[in-house]
Backbone bond lengths (Angstrom), bond angles and torsions (degrees), N, CA, C in turn:
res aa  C-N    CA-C-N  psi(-1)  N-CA   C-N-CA  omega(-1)  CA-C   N-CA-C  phi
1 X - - - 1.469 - - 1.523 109.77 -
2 X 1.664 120.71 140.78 1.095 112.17 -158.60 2.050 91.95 -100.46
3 X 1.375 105.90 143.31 1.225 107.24 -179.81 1.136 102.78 -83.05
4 X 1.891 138.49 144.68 1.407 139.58 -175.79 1.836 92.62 -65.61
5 X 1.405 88.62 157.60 1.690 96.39 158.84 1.315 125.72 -74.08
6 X 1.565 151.19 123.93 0.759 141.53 -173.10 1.863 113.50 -39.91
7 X 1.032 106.96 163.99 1.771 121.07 -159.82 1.601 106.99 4.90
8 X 1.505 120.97 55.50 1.278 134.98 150.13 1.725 100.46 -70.79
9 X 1.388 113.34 159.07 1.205 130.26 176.67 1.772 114.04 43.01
10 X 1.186 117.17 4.23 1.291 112.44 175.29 1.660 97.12 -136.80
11 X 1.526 111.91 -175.91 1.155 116.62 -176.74 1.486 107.60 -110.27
12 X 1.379 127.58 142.25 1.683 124.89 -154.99 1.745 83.77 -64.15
13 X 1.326 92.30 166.91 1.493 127.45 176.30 1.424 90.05 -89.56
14 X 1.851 112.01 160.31 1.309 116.54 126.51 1.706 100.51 -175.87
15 X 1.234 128.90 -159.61 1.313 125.17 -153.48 1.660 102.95 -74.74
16 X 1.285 111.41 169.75 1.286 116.26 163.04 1.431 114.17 -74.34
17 X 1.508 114.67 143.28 1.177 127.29 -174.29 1.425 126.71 60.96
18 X 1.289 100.18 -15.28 1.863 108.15 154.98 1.199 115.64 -35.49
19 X 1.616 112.16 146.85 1.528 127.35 169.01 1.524 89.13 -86.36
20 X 1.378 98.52 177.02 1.769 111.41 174.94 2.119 92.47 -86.43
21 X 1.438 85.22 164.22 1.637 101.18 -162.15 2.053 87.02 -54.51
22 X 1.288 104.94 -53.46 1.930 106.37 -178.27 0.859 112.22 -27.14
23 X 1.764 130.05 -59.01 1.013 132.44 -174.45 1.974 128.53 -77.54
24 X 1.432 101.16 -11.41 0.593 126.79 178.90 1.860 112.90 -67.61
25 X 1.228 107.40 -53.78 1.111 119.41 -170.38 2.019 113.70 -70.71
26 X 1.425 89.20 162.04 2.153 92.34 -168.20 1.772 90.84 -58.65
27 X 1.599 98.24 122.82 1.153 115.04 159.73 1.809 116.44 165.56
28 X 1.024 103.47 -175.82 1.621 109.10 -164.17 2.043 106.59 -21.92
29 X 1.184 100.21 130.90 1.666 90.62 -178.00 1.084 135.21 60.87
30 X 1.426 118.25 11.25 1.332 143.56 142.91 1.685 112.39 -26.14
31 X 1.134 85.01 -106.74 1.776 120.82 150.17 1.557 119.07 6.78
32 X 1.491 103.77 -54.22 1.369 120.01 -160.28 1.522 109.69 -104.36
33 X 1.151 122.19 -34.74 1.621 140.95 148.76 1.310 103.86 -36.71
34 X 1.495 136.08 -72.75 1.483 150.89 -173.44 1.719 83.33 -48.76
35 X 1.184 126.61 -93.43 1.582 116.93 -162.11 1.037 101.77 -59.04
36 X 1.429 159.06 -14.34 1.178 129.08 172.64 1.573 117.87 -85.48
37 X 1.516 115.59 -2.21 1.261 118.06 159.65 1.249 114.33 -98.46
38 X 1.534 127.28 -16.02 1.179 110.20 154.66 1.305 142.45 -86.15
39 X 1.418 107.58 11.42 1.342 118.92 164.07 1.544 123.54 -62.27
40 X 1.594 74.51 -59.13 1.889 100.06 174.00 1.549 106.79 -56.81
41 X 1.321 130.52 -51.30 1.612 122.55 -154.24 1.606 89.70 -72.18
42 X 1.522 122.25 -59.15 1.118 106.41 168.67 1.686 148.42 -18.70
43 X 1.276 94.99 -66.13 1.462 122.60 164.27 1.353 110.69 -65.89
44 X 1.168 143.88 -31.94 1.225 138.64 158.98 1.694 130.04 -70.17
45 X 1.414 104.87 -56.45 1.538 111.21 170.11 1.572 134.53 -99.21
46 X 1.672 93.67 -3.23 1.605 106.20 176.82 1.362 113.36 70.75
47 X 1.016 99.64 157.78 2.142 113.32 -156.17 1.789 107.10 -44.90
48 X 1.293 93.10 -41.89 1.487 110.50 -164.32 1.968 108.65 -67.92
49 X 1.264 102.81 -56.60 1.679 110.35 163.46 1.308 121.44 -62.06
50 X 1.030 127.42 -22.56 1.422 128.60 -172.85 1.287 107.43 -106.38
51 X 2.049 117.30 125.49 1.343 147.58 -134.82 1.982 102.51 -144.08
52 X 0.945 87.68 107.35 1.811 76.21 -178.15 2.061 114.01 -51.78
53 X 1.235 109.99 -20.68 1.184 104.84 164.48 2.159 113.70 -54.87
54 X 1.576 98.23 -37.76 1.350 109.70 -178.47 1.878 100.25 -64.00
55 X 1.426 108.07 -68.45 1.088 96.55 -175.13 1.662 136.08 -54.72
56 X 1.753 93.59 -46.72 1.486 86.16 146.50 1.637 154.97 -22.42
57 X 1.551 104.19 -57.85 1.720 112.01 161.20 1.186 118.50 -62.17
58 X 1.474 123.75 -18.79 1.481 134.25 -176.68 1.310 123.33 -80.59
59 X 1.574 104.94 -41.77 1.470 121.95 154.82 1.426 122.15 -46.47
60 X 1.695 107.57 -56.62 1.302 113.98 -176.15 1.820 92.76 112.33
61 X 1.022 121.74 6.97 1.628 105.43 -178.58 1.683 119.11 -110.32
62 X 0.996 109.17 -125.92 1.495 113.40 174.74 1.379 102.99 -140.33
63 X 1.391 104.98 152.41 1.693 121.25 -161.07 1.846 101.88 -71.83
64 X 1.524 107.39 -23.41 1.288 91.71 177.14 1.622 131.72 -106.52
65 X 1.704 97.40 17.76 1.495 115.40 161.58 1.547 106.94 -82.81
66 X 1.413 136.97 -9.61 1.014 153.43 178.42 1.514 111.87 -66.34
67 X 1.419 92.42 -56.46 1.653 119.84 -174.90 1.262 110.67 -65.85
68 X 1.753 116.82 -33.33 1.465 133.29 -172.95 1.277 90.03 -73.88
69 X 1.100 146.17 -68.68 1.460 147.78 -115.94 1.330 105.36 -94.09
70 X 1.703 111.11 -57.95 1.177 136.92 -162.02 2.065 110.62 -113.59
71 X 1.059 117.59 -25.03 1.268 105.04 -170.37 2.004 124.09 90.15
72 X 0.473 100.13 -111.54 1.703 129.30 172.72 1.211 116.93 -90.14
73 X 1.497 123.26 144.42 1.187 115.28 151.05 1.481 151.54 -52.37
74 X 1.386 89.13 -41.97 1.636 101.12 172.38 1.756 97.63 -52.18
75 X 1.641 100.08 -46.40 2.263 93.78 177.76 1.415 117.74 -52.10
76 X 1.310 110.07 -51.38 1.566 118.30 -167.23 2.182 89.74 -60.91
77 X 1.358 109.11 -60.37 1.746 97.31 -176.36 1.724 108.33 -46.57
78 X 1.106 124.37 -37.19 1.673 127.21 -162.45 1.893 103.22 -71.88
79 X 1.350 117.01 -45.38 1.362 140.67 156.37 1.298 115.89 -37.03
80 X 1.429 111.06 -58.35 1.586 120.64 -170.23 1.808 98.60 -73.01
81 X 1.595 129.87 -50.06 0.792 121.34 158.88 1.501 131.09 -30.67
82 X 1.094 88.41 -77.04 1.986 106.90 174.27 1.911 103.88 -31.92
83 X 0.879 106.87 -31.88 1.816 92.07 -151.29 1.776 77.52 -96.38
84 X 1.527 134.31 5.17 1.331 121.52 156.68 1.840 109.38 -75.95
85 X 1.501 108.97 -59.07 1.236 120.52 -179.65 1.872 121.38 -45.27
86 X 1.423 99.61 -61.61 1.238 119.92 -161.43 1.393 115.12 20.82
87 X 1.586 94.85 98.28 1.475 139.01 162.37 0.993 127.53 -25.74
88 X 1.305 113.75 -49.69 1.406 135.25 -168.13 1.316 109.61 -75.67
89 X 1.682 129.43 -46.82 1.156 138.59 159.87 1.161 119.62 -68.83
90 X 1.259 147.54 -42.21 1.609 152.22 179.46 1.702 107.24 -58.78
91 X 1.434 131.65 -47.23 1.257 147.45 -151.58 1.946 89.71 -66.72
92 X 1.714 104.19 -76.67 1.076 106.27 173.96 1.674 123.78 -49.69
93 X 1.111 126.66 -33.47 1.277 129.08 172.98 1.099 133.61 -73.75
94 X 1.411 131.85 -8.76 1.424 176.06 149.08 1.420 115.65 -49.05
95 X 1.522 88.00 -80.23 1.462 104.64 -174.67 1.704 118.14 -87.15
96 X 1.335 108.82 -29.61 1.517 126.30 -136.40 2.063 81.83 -64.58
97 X 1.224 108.02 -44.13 1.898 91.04 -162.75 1.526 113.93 -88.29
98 X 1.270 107.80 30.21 1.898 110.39 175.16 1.879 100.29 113.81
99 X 1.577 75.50 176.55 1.489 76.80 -161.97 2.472 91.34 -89.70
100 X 1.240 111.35 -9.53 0.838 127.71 -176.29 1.948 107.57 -67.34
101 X 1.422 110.82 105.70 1.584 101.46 -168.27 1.565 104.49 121.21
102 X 1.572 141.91 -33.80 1.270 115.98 -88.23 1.867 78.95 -113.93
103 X 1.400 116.13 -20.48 1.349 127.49 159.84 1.254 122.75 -57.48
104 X 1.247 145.30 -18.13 1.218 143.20 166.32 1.671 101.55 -98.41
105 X 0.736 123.06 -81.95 1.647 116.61 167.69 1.473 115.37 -15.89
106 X 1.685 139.05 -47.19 1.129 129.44 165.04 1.896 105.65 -64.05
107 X 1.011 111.13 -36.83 1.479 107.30 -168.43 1.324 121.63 -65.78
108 X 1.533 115.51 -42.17 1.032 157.68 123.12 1.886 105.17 18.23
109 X 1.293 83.94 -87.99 1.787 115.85 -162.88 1.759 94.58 -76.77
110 X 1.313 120.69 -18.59 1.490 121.67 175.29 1.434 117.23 -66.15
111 X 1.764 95.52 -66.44 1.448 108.49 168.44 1.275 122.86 -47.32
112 X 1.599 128.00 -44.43 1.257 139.79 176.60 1.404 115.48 -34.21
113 X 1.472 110.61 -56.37 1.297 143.64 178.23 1.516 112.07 -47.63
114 X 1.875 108.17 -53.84 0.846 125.41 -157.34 1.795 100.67 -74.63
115 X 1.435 101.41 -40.48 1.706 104.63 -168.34 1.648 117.86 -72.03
116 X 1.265 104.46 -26.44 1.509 115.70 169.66 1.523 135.98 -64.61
117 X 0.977 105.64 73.38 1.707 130.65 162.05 1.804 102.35 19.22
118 X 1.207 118.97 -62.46 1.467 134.03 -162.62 1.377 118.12 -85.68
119 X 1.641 112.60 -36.42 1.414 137.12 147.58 1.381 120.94 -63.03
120 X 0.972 138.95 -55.46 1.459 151.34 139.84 1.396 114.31 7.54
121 X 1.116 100.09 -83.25 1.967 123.20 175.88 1.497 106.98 -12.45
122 X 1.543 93.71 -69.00 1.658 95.98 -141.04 2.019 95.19 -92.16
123 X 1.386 108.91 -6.36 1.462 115.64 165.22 1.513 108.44 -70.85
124 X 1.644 116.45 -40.64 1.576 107.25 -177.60 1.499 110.31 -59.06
125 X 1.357 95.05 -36.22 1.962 87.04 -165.02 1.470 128.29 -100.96
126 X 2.171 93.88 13.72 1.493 94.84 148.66 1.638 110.60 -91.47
127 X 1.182 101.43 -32.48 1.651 83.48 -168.26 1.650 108.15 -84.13
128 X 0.996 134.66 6.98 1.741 144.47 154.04 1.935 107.00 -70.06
129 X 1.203 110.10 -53.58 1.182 113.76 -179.14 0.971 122.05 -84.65
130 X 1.698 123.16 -4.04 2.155 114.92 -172.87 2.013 83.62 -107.31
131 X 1.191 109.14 0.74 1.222 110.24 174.62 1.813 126.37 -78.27
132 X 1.741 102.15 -10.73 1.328 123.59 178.36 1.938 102.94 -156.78
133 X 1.114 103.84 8.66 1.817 84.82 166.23 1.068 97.65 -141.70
134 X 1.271 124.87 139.34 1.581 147.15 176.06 2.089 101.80 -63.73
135 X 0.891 109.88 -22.57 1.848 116.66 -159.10 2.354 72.75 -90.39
136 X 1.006 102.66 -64.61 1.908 90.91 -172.83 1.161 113.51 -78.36
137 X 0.886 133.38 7.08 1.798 119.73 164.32 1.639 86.00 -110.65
138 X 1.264 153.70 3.34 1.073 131.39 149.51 1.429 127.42 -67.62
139 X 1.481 109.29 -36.67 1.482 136.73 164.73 2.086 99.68 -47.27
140 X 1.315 82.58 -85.53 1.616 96.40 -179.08 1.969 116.14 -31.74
141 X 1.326 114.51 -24.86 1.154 128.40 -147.96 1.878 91.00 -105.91
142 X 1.076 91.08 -44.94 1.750 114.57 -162.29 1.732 93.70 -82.05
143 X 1.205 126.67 -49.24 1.459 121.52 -174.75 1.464 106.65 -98.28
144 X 0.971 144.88 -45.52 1.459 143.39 174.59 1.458 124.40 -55.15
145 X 1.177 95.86 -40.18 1.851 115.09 170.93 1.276 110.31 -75.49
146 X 1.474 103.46 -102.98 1.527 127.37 173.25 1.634 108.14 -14.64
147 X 1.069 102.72 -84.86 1.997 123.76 -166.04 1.518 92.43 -78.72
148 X 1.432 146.35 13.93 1.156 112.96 173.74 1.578 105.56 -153.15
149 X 1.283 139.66 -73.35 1.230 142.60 144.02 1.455 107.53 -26.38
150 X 1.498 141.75 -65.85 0.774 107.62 -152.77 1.591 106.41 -93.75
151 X 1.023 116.81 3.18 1.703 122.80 174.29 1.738 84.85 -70.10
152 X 1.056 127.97 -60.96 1.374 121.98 -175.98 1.547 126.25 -38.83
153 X 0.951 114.57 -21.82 1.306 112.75 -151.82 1.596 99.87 -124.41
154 X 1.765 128.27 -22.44 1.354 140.29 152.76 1.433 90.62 -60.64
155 X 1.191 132.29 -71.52 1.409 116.40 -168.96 1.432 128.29 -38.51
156 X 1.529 114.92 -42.37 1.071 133.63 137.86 1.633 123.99 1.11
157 X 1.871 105.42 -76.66 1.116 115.41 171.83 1.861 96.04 90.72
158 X 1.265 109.79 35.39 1.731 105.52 -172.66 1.840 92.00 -112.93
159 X 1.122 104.86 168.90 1.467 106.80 162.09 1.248 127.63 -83.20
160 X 1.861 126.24 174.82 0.807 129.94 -171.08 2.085 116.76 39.20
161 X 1.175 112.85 49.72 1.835 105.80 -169.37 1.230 105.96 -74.93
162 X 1.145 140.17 -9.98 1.561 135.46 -174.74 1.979 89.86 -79.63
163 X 1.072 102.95 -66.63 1.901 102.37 -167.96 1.312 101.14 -51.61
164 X 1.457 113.26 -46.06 1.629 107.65 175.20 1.186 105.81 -34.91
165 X 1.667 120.71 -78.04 1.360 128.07 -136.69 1.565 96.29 -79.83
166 X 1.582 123.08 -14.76 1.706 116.82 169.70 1.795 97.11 -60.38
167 X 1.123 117.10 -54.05 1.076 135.11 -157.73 1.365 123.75 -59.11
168 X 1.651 113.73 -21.47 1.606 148.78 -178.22 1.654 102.35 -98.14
169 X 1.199 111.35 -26.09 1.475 116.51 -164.85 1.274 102.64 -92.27
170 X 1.559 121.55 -40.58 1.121 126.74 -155.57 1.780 107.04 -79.74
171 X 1.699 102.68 -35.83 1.291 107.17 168.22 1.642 114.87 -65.44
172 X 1.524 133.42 -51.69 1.025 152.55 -155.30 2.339 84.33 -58.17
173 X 1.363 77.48 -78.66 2.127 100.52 -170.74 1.521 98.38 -47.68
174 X 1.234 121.96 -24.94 1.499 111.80 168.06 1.856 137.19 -64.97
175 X 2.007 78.88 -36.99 1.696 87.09 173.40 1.445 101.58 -82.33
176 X 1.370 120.62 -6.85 1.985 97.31 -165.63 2.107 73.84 -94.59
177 X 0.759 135.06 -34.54 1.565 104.38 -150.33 2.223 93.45 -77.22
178 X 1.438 93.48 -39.64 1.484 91.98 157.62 1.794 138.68 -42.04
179 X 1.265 100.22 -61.43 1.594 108.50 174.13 1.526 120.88 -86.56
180 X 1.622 106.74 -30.66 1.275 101.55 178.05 1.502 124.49 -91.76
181 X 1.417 109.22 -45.96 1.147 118.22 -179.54 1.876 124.02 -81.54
182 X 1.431 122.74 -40.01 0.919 143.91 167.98 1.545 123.24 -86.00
183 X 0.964 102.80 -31.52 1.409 113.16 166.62 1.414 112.03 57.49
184 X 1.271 114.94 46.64 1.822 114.64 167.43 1.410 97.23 -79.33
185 X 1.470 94.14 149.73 1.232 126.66 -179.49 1.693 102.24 -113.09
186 X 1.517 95.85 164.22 1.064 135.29 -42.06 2.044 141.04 -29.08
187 X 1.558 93.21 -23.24 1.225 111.55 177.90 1.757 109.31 -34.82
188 X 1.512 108.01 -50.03 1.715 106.38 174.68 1.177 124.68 -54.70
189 X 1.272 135.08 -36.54 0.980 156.06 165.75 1.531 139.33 -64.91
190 X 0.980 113.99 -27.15 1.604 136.24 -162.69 1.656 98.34 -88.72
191 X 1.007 120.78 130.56 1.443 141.63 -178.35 1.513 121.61 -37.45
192 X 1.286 139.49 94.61 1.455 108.16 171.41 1.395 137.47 13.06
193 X 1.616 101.24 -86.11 1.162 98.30 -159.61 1.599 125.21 -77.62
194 X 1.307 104.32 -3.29 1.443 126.78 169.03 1.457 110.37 -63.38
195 X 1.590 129.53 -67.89 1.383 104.50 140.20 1.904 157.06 -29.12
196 X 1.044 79.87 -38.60 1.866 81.19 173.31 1.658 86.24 -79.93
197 X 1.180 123.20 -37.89 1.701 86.05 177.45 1.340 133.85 -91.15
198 X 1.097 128.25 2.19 1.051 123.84 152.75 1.812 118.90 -88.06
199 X 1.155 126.97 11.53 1.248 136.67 -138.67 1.733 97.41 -124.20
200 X 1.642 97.59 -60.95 1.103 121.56 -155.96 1.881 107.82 -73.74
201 X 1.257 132.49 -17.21 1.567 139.70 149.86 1.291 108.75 -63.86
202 X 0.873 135.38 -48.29 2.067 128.78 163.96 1.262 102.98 -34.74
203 X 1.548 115.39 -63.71 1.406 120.35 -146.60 1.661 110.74 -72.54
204 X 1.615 93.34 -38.04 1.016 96.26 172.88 2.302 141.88 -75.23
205 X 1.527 80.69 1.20 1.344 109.27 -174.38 1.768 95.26 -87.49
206 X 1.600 106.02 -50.35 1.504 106.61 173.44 1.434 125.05 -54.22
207 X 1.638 99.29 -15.09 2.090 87.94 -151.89 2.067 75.67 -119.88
208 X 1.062 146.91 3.44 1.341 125.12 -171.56 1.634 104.02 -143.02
209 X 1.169 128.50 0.64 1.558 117.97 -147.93 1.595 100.09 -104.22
210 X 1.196 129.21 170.22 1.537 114.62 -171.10 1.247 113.48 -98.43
């Protein structure tokens, strides 16, 4: 008697919510799947619960396309961050039309960040988690500073830009753990742009003044 071929006459099995193995494998949208589940696992279970094996199954790939892509976890969290910020676009947009403006425009592009549902996410559960793990406030410290403020503020061309850009951050990371995370009021409540203006003359005293 001839034994059937395996998943003859039916359609193969495989997990729920799985991609097919094709898609599965390193290639186009790979990449982008992995952070977009690590946005979510993040944002869902917080720095500490979330395991690239986790994000991995979430993706749909294998734990060591994870490892390929991203490295480490602490990388894959710094990544998942980043693709809220994106650096690359903010720096020039910031800085690019003078140093004249350049405090409301950072404040601006903070809040922006801050009000957006999808952007949002993966900002709550660094600043929840660098608040008790040394691995996310290194992230927070390492991309917010380093790669972003303080690129801002060399561009600038002012002195001292590292204290500046602590100094821009510290105000900025104060209102999100305030409005976003803690949610005092009125501060939660109060309008955008009502903040950047009262906000945005500080900042700009930090990032241009002699």
């Amino acid at each position: 008697m001839t034994r059937p071929q395996p998943g003859a006459g039916s359609a193969p099995r495989r997990g729920r919510g799985r991609p097919p193995a094709a898609e599965r494998a390193d290639g186009p949208g790979a990449r982008e799947r992995i952070l977009e589940a690590a946005r979510a696992e993040f944002s869902e279970r917080g720095y500490d619960k979330t395991s690239v094996r986790g994000i991995a199954k979430a993706a749909g790939v294998d734990a060591a396309l994870v490892h390929h892509y991203f490295g480490t976890k602490d990388e894959v969290f710094a990544a998942a961050v980043e693709v809220s910020f994106e650096p690359a676009l903010i720096v020039p947009a910031v800085v690019g039309p003078g140093p004249e403006g350049v405090g409301e425009r950072l404040a601006r592009y903070f809040l922006d960040v801050w009000e957006d549902p999808a952007t949002r996410a993966p900002l709550l559960a660094v600043i929840r988690s660098a608040l008790t793990h040394e691995a996310a406030a290194k992230v927070l410290r390492g991309f917010v500073l380093r790669r972003l403020l303080e690129r801002v503020a060399r561009d600038l061309d002012v002195p001292d830009p590292r204290l500046r850009a602590e100094l821009a951050a510290s105000h900025m990371i104060g209102i999100a753990v305030l409005r976003y995370v803690i949610q005092v009021e009125p501060l939660a409540s109060a309008e955008p742009e009502a903040i950047v203006a009262l906000v945005a003359p500080t900042l700009q005293r930090y990032l241009t003044e002699e």
